[in-house]
C-alpha positions as protocol buffer text, in pm:
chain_id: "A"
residue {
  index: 1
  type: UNK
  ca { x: 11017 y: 7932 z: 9703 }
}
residue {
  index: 2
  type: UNK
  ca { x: 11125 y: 8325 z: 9778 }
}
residue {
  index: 3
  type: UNK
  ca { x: 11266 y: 8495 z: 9459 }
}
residue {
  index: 4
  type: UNK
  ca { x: 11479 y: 8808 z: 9410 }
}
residue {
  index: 5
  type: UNK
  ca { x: 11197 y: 8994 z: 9422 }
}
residue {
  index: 6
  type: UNK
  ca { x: 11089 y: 8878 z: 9799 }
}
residue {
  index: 7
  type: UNK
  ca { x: 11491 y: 9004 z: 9901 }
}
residue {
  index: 8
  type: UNK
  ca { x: 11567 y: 9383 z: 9957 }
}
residue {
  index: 9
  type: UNK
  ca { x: 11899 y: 9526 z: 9874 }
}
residue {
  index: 10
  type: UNK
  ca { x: 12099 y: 9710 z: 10112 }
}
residue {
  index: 11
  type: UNK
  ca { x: 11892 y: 10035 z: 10035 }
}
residue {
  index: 12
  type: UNK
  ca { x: 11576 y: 10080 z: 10225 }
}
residue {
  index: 13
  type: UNK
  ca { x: 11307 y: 9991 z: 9945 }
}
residue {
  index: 14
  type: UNK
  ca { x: 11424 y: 9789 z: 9683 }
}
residue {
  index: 15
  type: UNK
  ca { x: 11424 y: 9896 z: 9309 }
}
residue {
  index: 16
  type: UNK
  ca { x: 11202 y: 9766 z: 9062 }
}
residue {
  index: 17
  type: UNK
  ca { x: 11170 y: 9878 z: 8693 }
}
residue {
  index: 18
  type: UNK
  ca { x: 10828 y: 9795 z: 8494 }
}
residue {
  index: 19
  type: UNK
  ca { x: 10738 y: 9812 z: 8163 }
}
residue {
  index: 20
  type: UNK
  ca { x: 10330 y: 9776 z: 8124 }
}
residue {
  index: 21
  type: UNK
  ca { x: 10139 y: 9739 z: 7791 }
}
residue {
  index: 22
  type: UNK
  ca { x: 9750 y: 9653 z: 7715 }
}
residue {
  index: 23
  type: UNK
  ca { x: 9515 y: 9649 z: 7429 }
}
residue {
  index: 24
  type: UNK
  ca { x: 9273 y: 9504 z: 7261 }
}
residue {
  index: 25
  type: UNK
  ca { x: 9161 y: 9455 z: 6904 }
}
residue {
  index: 26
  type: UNK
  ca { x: 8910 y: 9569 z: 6820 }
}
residue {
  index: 27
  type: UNK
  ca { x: 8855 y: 9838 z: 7078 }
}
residue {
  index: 28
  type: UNK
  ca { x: 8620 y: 9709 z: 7245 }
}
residue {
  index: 29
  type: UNK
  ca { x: 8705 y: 9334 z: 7208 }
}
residue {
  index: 30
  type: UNK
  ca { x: 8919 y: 9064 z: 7298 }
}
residue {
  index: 31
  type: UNK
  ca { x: 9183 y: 9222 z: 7494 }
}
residue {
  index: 32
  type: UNK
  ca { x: 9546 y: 9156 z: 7648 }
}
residue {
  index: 33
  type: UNK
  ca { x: 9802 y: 9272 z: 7936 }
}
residue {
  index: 34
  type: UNK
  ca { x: 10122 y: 9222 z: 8012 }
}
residue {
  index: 35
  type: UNK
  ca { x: 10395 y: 9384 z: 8300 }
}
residue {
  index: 36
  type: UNK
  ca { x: 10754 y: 9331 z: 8220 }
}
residue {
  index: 37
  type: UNK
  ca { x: 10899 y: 9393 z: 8620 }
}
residue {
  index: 38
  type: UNK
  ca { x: 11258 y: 9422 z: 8689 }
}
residue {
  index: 39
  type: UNK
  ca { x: 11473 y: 9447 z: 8992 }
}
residue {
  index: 40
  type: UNK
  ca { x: 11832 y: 9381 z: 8882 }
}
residue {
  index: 41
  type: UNK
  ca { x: 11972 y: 9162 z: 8677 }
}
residue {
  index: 42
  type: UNK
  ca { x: 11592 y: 8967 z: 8752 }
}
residue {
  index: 43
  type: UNK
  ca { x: 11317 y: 9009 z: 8546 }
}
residue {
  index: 44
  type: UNK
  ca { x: 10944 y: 8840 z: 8595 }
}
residue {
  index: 45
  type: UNK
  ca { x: 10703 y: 8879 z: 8298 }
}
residue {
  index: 46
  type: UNK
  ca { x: 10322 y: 8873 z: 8372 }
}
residue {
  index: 47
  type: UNK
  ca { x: 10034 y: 8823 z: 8122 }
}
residue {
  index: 48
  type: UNK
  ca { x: 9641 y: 8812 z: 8152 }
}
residue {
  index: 49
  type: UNK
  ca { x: 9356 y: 8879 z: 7904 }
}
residue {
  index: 50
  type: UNK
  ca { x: 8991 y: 8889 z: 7882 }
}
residue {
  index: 51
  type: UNK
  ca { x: 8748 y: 8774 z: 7617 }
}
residue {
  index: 52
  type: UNK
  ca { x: 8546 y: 9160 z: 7578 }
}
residue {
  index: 53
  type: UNK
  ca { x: 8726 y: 9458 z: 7748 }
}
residue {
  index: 54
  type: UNK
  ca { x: 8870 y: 9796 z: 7625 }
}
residue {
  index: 55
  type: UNK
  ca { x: 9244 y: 9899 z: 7572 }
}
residue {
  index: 56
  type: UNK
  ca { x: 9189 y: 10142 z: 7890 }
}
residue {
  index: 57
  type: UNK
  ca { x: 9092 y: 9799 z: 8188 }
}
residue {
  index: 58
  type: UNK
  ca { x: 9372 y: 9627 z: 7992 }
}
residue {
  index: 59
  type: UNK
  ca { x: 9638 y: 9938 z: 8037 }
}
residue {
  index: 60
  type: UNK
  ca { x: 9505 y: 9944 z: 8407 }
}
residue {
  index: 61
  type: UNK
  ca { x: 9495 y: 9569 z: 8453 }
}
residue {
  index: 62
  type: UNK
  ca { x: 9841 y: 9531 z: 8392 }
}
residue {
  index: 63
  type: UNK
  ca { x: 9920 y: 9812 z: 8599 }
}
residue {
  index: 64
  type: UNK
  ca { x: 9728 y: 9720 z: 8868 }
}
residue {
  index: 65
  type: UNK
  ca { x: 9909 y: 9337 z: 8837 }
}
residue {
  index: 66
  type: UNK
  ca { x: 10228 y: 9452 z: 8826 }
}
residue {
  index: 67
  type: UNK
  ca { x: 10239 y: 9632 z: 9129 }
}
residue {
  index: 68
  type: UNK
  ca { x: 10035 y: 9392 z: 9320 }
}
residue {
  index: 69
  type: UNK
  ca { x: 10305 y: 9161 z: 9228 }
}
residue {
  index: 70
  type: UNK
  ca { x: 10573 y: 9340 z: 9452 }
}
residue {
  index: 71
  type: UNK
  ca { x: 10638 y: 9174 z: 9776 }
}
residue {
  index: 72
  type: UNK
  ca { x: 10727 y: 9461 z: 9975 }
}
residue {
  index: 73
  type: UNK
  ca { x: 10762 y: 9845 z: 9966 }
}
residue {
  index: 74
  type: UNK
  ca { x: 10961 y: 9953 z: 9672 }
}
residue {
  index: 75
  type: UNK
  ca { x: 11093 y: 10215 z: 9464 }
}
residue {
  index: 76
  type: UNK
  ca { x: 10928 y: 10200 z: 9138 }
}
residue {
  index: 77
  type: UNK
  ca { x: 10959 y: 10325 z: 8750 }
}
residue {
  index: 78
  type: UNK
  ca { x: 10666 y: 10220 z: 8578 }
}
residue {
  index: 79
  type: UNK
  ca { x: 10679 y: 10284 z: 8206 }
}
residue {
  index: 80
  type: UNK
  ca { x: 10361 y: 10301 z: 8060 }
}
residue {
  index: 81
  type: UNK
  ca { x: 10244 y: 10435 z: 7690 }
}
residue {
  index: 82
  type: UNK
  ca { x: 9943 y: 10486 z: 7831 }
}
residue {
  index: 83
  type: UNK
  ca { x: 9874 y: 10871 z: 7886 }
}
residue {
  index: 84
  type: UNK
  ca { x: 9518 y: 10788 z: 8052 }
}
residue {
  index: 85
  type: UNK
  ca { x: 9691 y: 10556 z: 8293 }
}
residue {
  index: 86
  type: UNK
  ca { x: 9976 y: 10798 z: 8375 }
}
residue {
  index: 87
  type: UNK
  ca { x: 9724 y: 11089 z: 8378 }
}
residue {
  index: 88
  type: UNK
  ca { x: 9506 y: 10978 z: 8583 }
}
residue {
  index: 89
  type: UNK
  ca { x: 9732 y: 10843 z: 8854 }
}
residue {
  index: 90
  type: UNK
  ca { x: 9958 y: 11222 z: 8869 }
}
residue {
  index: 91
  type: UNK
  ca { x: 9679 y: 11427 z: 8808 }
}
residue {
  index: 92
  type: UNK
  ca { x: 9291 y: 11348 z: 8833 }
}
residue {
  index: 93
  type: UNK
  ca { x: 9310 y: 11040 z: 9059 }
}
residue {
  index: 94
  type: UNK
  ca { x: 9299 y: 11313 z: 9409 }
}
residue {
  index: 95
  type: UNK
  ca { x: 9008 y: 11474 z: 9252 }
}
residue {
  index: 96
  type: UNK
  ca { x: 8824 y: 11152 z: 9160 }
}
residue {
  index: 97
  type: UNK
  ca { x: 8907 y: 11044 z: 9563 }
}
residue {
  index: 98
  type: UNK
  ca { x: 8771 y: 11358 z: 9668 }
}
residue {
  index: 99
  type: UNK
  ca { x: 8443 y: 11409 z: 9455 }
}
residue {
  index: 100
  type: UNK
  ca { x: 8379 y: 11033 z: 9563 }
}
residue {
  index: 101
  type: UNK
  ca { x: 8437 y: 10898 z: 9222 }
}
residue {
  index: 102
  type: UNK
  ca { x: 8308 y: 11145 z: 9032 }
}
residue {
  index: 103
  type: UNK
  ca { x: 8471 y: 11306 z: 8697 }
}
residue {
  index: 104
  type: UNK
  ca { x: 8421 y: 11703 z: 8671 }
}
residue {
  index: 105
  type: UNK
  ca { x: 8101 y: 11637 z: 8484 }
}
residue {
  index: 106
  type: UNK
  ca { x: 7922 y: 11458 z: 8803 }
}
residue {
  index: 107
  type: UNK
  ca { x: 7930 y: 11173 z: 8638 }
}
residue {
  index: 108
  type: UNK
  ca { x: 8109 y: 10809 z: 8778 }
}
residue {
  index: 109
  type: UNK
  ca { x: 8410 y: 10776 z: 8726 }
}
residue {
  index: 110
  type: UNK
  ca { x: 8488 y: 10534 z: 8390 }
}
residue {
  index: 111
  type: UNK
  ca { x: 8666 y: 10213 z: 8497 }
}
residue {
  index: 112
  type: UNK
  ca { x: 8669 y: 10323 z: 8890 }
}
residue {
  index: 113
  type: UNK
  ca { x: 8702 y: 9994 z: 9003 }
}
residue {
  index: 114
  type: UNK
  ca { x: 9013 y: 9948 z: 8843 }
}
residue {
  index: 115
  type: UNK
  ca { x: 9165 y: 10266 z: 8932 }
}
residue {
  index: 116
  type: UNK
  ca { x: 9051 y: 10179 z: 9326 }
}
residue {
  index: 117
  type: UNK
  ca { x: 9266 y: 9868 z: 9248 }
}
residue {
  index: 118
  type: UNK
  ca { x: 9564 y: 10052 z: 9094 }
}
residue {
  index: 119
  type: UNK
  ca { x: 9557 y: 10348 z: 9404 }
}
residue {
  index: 120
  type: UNK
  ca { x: 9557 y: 10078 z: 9678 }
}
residue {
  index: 121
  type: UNK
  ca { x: 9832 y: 9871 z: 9468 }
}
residue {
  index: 122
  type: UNK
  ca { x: 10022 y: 10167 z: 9452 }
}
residue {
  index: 123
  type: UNK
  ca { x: 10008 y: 10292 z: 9818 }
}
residue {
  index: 124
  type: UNK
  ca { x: 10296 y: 10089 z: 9926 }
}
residue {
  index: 125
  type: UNK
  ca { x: 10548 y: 10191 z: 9735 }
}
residue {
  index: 126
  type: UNK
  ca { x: 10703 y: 10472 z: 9576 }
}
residue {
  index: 127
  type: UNK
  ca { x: 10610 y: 10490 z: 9236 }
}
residue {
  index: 128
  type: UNK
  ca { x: 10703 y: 10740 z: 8932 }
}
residue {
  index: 129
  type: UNK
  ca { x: 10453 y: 10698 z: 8626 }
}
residue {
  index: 130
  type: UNK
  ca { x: 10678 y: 10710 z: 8356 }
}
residue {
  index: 131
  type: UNK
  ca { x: 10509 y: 10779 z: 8000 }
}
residue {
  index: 132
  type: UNK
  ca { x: 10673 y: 10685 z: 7665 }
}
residue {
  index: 133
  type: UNK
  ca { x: 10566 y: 10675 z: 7287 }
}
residue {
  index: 134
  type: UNK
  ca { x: 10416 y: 10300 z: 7212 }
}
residue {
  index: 135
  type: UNK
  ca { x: 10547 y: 10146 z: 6917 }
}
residue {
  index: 136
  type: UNK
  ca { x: 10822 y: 10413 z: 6888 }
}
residue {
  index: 137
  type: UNK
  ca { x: 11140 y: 10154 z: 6953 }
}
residue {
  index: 138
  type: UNK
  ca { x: 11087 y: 10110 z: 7322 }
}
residue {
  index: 139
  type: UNK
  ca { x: 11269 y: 9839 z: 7331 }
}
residue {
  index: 140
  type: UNK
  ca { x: 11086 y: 9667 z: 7701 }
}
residue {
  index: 141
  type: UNK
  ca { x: 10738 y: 9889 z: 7563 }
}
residue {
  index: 142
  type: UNK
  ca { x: 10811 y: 9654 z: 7221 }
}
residue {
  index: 143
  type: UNK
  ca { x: 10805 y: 9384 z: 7393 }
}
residue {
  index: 144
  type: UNK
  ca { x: 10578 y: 9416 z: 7647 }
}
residue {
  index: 145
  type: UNK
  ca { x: 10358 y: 9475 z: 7341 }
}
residue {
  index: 146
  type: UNK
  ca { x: 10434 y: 9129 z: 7210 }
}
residue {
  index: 147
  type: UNK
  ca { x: 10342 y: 8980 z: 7526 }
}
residue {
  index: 148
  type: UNK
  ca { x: 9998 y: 9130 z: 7557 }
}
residue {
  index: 149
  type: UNK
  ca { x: 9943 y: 9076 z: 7187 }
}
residue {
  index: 150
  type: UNK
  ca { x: 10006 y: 8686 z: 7246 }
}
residue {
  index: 151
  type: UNK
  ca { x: 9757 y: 8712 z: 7564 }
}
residue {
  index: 152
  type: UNK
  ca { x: 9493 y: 8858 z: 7367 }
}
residue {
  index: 153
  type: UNK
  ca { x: 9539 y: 8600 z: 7047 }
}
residue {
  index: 154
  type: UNK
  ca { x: 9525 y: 8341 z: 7300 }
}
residue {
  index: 155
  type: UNK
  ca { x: 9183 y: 8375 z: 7392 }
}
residue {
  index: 156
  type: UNK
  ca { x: 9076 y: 8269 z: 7089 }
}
């Protein structure tokens, strides 16, 4: 059944706002996503976990989830508090591409895999990483917080 977010406004690319949030506890551990996407009035929540993982594939997991949620090209805000997700997607991500996944040290890449997920879920649309303080009163960072919380408790 086709949802608001299969149906572009009149503008070109539709608009989606997304709030992302992962972690895990501890660090590594038991770990939780979740993506907060919405495009109007509409909002979709998504949530995943995984039983031994680090906050950085969870930050990128829901990242890369959100995103691969969209249903067409869009114009997107993706709020993130995570600086290594943001950074890497404005400002290493080119160099990683061309030193074939290597970091300035010659070394692989950490989590390339998921970043090669996130660049080729990002390619369609037009996306502005968006950072802001976690657990600062973001109200959608809050409680996309909550939501990967939940997802990580619930592996237990």
């Amino acid at each position: 059944m086709p949802s608001e977010f299969d149906v572009a406004p009149p503008e070109d690319r539709p608009f989606v706002e997304i709030w992302t949030d992962g972690g895990c506890k501890p660090n590594p551990g038991p770990g939780g996503w979740a993506a907060i996407l919405r495009a109007g009035t509409v909002e979709k929540e998504l949530t995943g976990g995984e039983a031994a993982t680090t906050n950085n594939r969870m930050e990128l997991t829901a990242a890369c989830a959100a995103l691969e949620a969209l249903k067409k090209p869009c114009r997107v805000v993706l709020h993130t508090d995570s600086e290594y997700v943001r950074n890497g997607m404005e400002r290493w991500i080119k160099g990683w591409v061309r030193n074939n996944w290597r970091n300035a040290a010659k070394q692989p890449v950490a989590n390339y895999p998921l970043w090669q997920r996130l660049l080729a879920a990002a390619k369609p649309h037009e996306v502005e990483w968006r950072w802001v303080r976690g657990h600062n009163g973001d109200v959608m960072n809050e409680r996309a917080d909550v939501l990967a919380t939940r997802a990580r408790e619930g592996l237990g």
